[in-house]
N, C-alpha and C positions, 0 to 999 in steps of 0.2 A: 504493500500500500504506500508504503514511504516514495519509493522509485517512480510509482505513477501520481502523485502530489505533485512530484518533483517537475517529471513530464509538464502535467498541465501547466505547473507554474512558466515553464518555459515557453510556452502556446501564448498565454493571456499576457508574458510581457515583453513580446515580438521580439526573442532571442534574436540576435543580428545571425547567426548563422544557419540556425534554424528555417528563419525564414527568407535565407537566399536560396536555403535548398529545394523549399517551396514554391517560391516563383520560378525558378528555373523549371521544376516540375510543371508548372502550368502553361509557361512558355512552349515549351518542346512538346505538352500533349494538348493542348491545344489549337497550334502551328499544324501538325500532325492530322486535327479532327479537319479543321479548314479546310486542308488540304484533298485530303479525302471525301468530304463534302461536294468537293466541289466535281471531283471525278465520279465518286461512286453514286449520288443522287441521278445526274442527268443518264448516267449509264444502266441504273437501274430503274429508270423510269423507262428508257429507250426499251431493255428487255422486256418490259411489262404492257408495251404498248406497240413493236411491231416483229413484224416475221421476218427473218432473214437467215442464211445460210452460216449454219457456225454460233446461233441461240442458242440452242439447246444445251453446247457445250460450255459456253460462257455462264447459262444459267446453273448447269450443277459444279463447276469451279466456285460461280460465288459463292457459293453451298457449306460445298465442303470446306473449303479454306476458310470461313469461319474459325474453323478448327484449328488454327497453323499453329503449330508447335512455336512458340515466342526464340528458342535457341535455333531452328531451321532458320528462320526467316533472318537472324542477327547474325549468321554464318553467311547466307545467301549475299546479303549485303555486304559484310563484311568483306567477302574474294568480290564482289563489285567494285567495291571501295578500297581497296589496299595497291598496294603500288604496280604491282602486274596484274591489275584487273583493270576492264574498260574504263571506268570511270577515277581510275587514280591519280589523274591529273588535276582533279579537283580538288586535291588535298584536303577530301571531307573527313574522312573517317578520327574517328576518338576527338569528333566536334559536334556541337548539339544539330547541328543540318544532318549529319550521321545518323543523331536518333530519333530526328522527323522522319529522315525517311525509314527508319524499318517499323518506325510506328502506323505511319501510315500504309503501309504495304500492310503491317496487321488489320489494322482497322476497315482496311476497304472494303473486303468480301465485305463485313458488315454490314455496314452501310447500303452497299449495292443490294445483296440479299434482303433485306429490311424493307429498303424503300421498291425495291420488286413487289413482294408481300402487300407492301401499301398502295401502290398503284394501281397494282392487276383488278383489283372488284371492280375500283372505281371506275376505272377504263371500261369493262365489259358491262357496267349499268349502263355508259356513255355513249359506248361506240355505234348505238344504234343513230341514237340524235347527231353525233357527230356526222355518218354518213345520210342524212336526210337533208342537214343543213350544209354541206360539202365543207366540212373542217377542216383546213390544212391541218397534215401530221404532226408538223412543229407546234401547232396552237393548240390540236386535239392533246399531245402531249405536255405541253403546260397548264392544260384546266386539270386533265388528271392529275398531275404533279400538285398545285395548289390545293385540291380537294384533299390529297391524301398528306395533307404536310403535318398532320397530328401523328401519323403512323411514321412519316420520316424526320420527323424532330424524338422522336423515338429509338428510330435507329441512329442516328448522330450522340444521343446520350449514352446509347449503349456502347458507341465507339470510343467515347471518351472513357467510358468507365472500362476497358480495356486497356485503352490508351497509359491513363494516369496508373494505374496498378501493376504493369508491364515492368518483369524486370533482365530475363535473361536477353532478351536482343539489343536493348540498353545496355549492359552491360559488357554485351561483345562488341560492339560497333564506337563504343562511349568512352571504354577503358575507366567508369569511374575516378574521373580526377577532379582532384578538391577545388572546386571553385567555377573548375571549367564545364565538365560534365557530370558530377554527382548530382544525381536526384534521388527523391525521395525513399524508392526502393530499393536502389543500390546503397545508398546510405543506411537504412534499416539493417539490409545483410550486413554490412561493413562495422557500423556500430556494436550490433549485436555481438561480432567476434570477435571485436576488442574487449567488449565484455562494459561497454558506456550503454547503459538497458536503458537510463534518463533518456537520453538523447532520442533512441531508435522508439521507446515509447514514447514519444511528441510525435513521431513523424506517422507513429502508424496509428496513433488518437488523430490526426489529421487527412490521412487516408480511408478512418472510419466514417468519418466524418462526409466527407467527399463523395463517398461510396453510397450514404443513406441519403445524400441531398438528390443524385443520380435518379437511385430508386425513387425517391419520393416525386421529382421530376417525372421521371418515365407512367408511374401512375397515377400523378395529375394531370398529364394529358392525354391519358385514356379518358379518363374520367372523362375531362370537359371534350372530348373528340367524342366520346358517343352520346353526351348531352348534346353539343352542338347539331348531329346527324339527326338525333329523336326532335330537336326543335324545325330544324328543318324539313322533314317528312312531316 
């Protein structure tokens, strides 16, 4: 009880380095949601709304790779990023652009599968009206996209909460270094086996934290998304 006092005390009185590790945290998984956002919504709304050659397979990829093992993906990146790999010239790697991107490679399926899930109904209550009133595809595709943005501001929180709790591809890609790339969950592990428990219990009182706002997030706009649907019918 003593070491988690201690913790909170460090929370409520914005320890300087406590909460560098934090904002670094939200930078890099946030950076990471955006990102992903902005690829995996229109891509998933794409697969939910037409037919083309090579759907099918895109659709069970974004599937599955939900699933991606966080050390596959921080390896993947990692021979991308390292000096004999394509992208080594960008002298990203064991840099927070490093741990955007294999966050985001996490996060995508998400997102894309999610907002698929979200758009598909709404598309096929549409598609009828749509072809009566001759809807261009790009426009038919944006009213479903808006209709369904309760369901994809759903999947966007579920990428973040991925995102922010992510620790081995961070940690391959990031090298955990003090100042530069330690976040919150490579700090946890780190502290912990130094045997500093104060420390790594702040950061994961504030990943508890993060993680129930998420939650409460995700099912307040269920909530008001199928209020919003029952006022509308």
């Amino acid at each position: 009880m003593e070491s988690l006092g201690v913790a909170f005390g460090l929370v409520v009185r914005f320890d300087a380095g406590l909460w560098a590790v934090i904002g670094l945290s939200l930078r890099v998984s946030l950076t990471a949601v955006l990102v992903a956002t902005l690829i995996g919504a229109p891509l998933g709304a794409v697969l939910a709304t037409r037919q083309f050659r090579g759907r099918q397979v895109l659709v069970v990829l974004s599937g599955a790779f939900m699933a991606l093992p966080p050390v596959v993906v921080g390896l993947a990146v990692y021979l991308l990023l390292s000096r004999a790999g394509p992208l080594g010239p960008l002298g990203l790697l064991f840099t927070p652009g490093a741990m955007i991107i294999a966050q985001t490679v996490l996060i995508l399926p998400i997102i894309t599968a999610l907002t698929l899930q979200a758009v598909a109904p709404v598309y096929r209550d549409y598609k009828g009206l749509f072809a009566a009133h001759d809807v261009a595809p790009l426009a038919a595709l944006r009213i479903a996209l808006w209709d369904a943005r309760f369901g994809v501001a759903t999947g966007i929180l579920a990428g973040f909460g991925r995102a922010i709790s992510e620790v081995g591809a961070v940690q391959i890609v990031g090298g955990n270094i003090d100042g530069v790339t330690r976040v919150m969950t490579t700090t946890i592990a780190l502290e912990t086996s130094k045997g500093n428990l104060e420390f790594a219990l702040a950061l994961g009182l504030v990943l508890i934290v993060l993680a129930l706002l998420v939650n409460l997030a995700i099912l307040g706009l269920g909530r008001f998304g199928r209020r919003f649907e029952e006022a509308r019918l």
